[in-house]
Structure formats: structure tokens, C-alpha cells
C-alpha positions in Angstrom: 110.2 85.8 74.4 111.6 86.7 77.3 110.2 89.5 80.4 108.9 89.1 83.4 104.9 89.3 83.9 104.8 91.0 87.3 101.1 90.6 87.7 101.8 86.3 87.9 104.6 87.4 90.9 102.6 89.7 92.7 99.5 87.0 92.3 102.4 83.9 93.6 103.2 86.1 96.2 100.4 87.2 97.9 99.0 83.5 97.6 101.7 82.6 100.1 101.9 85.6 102.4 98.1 85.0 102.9 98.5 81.1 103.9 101.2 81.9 106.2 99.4 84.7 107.5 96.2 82.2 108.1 99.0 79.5 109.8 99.7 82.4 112.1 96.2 81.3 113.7 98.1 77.9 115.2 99.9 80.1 117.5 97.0 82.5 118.0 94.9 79.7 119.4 97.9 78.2 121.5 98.6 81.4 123.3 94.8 82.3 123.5 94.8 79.5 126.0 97.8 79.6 127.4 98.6 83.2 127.4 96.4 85.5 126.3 98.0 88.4 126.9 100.8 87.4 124.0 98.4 86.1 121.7 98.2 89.6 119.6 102.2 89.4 118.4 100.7 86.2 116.2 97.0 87.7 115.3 98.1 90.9 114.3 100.6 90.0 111.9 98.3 87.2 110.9 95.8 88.9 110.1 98.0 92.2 108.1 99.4 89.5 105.8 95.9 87.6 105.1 94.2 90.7 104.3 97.3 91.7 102.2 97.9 88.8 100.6 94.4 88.4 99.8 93.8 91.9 98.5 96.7 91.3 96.3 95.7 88.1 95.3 92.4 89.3 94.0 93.5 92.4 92.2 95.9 90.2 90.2 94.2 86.6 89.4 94.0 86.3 86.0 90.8 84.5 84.2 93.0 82.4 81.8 96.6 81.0 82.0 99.1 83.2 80.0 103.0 82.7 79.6 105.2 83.0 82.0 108.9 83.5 81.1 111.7 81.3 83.5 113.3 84.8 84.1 109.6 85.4 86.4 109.3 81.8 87.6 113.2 82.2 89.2 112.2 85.5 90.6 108.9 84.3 91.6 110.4 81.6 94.0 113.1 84.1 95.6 110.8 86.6 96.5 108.4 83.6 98.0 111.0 82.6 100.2 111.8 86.3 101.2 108.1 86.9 101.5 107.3 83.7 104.0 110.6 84.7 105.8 109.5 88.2 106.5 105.9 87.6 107.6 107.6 85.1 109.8 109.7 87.0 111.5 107.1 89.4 112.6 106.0 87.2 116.0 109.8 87.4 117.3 109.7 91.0 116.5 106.7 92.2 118.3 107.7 90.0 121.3 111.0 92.2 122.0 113.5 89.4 122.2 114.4 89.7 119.4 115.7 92.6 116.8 114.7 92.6 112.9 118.1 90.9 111.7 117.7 88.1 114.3 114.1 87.4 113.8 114.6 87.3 110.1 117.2 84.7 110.7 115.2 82.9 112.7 112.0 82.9 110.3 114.2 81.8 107.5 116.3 79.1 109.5 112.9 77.7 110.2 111.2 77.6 107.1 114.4 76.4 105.6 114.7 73.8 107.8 118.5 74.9 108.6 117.2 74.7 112.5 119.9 77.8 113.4 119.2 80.0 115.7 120.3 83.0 118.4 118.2 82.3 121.2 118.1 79.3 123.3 114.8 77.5 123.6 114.5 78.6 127.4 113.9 82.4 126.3 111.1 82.1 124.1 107.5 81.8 125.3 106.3 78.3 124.3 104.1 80.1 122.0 107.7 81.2 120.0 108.8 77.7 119.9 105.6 76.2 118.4 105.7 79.0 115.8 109.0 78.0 114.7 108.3 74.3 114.6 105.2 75.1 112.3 107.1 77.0 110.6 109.9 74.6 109.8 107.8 72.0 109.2 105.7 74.0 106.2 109.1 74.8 105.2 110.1 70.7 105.1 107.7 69.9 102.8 108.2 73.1 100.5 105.8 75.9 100.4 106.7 76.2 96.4 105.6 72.8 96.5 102.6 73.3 98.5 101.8 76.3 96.1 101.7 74.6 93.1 98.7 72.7 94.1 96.5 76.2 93.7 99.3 77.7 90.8 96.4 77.7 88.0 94.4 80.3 90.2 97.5 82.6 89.6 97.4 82.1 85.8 100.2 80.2 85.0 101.2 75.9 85.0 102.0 74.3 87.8 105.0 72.4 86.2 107.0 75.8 85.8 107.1 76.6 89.5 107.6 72.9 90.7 110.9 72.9 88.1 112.1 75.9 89.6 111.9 74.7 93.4 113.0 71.3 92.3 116.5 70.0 94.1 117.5 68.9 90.3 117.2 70.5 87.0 115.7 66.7 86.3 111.4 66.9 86.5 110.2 64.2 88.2 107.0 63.2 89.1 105.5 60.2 91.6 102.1 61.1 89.2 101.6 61.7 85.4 99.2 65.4 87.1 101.3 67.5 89.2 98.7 68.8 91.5 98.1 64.6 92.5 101.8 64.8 93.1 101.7 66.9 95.7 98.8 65.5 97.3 100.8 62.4 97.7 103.6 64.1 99.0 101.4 65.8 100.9 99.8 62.6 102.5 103.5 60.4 103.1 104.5 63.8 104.9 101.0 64.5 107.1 101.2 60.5 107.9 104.4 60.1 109.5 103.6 63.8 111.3 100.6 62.4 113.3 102.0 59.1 113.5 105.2 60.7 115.6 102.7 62.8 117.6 100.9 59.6 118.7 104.4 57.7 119.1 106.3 60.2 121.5 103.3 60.7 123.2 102.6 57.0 124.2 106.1 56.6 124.9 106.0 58.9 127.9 106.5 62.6 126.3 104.1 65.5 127.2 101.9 66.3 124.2 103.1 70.1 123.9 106.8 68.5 123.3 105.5 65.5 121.2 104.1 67.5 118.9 106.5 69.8 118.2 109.3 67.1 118.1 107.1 65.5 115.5 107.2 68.6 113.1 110.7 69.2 113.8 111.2 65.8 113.1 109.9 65.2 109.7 111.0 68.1 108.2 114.2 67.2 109.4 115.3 70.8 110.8 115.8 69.7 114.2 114.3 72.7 116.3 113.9 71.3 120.1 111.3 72.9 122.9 114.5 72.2 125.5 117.7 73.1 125.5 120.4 69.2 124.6 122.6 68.7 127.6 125.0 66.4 127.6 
């Protein structure tokens, strides 16, 4: 049987929105002490999608896992990306660099790890530039993937959502239990992260820069706080 069970979609959905919303609070607390007088463009936003998204999420959770056709799971991961990529894109919005076709460029280059972009690192605020580095490295790692560690809140298997994201129509697993799959992933991605903090930082980098080298790094997207020159 085949339709698509909006309630799991709008349950997915606001999941997400609500964690990036709460990730907007790495920014928030950067800019609080470093400039304060920016730190609303992250809060605001941040704290719009949390409530949204956890609203949402409430008002849809269902008590016991139901099925869920691959028409909804396919939808389910497109409107996921869209979702992250909009929230996103707020910040670069309310700062006034940037109009709503660039920033939502930029959002989605980031947590796509595509590393494009329409400003050069000088003209954002350093507050931008760690945003986007978060940003792309959530989006290294997968936020599908990360989902599907809390998908049997939203009523439906793990395994369904994790196929859909997957880079091959072949499942594979490093674990027999998806949710222990992705805390490994989890844990080889985390590791090398703080272990290229540490690195760049003993090897004579500022700790602002070695830390968002190190997420830009491992998620393999390649967004820099400084402008290359050859």
C-alpha cells in the first residue's frame, strides 16, 4: 500500500528544524562575547525554529511505530534538506549582506558540504564564518544520519530513512542495530574533529581558525576563515 503519512513528515521535519535551531546557540554564544550587538541574527532564528520544531514535533509523535510508505521516506529526506537549508539561511539574511537567494545558497552549500559561496570570507563577521563551518560540518556527517539515531520517537524504523540518505541503493551497516551505527560514525567523526582542533592549534594556528579549519576539514567541504592567495 502505497501514500504518504504526512503526520511521520511533519514529525521528521520538525525533529530537525528544532536541532538546528538549538545549534544556532554556537554562534549565539560566540557573538555574545565577541559582539554582542550581532548576536540576535543567530538567537532569534534559533529560537523561532526550536519552538517550531518542537511544537510540531509534539503535536505529531506517535505512541507506536506505524508504516511508512518509500513514496514518504523520499519526500521525507527532500524536505529535511530544504528545511535545514532554510533555517540556515536565516543568520545571513538578518545580517543584510546577503539577499534570500544568496543566503539560501550559502546554507545549503554548507550543509552540503559543496563549500560554494558568493561572499568572500573577509565580508562576513567571524560570527558568519563559524556558522557556516558548523553548519557544513553537521552537514558532513549527514543530518539524515544523525536523525535516525532518535527516528523511533517519530513513529517509524530507523532503517527506512538511513536507506533513503544512503550514497548506494546497497544497506550497509558497521553494526547489526542501526542507532549503534551511527554512534560509531558518530565517534570516528567527533574524534578526528577534536583531534584537528588540538593539531592546528599546537602547530602554531589561532584557536578561532583551528577550529573552524577542523570542521571544514573533516566534513571535507573546505570553507576557510581567510581568503587563499597564491
Amino acid at each position: 500500500m502505497n501514500f504518504l503519512n504526512l503526520r511521520v513528515i511533519v514529525n521528521a521535519l520538525a525533529a530537525l528544524v528544532a536541532a538546528v535551531g538549538a545549534l544556532l546557540l554556537v554562534p549565539t554564544v560566540y557573538s555574545l562575547l565577541t559582539a554582542p550587538d550581532d548576536a540576535w541574527i543567530f538567537w532569534l532564528p534559533g529560537a523561532v525554529a526550536l519552538a517550531l520544531g518542537a511544537v510540531l514535533f509534539s503535536l505529531t509523535r506517535a505512541r507506536q511505530s506505524s508504516y511508512v510508505s518509500r513514496q514518504s521516506i523520499f519526500l521525507m529526506v527532500v524536505l529535511c534538506w530544504l528545511g535545514v537549508g532554510l533555517v540556515g539561511a536565516a543568520p545571513f539574511v538578518l545580517s543584510g549582506l546577503m539577499g534570500p537567494v544568496d543566503a539560501f545558497f550559502n546554507s545549503m552549500a554548507g550543509f552540503t558540504t559543496t563549500g560554494a559561496a558568493t561572499l568572500t570570507p573577509e565580508e562576513l563577521s567571524t560570527s558568519l564564518l563559524l556558522w557556516r563551518s558548523v553548519s557544513q560540518w553537521l552537514g558532513g556527517i549527514g543530518i539524515i544520519v544523525l536523525f535516525v539515531a532518535i527516528a523511533p520517537l517519530a513513529g517509524f524504523g530507523a532503517t527506512q530513512l538511513y536507506t533513503a540518505e544512503a550514497a548506494t541503493p546497497v544497506q550497509e551497516r558497521v553494526t547489526p542495530r542501526i542507532r549503534e551505527t551511527v554512534k560509531v560514525l558518530a565517534l570516528v567523526y567527533g574524534g578526528p574533529t577534536l583531534g584537528g582542533v588540538v593539531v592546528l592549534h599546537l602547530a602554531g594556528m589561532g584557536t578561532f581558525d583551528a577550529f573552524n579549519y577542523a570542521l571544514t576539514t573533516v566534513s571535507t567541504g573546505g570553507y576557510s576563515t581567510h581568503r587563499w592567495r597564491p
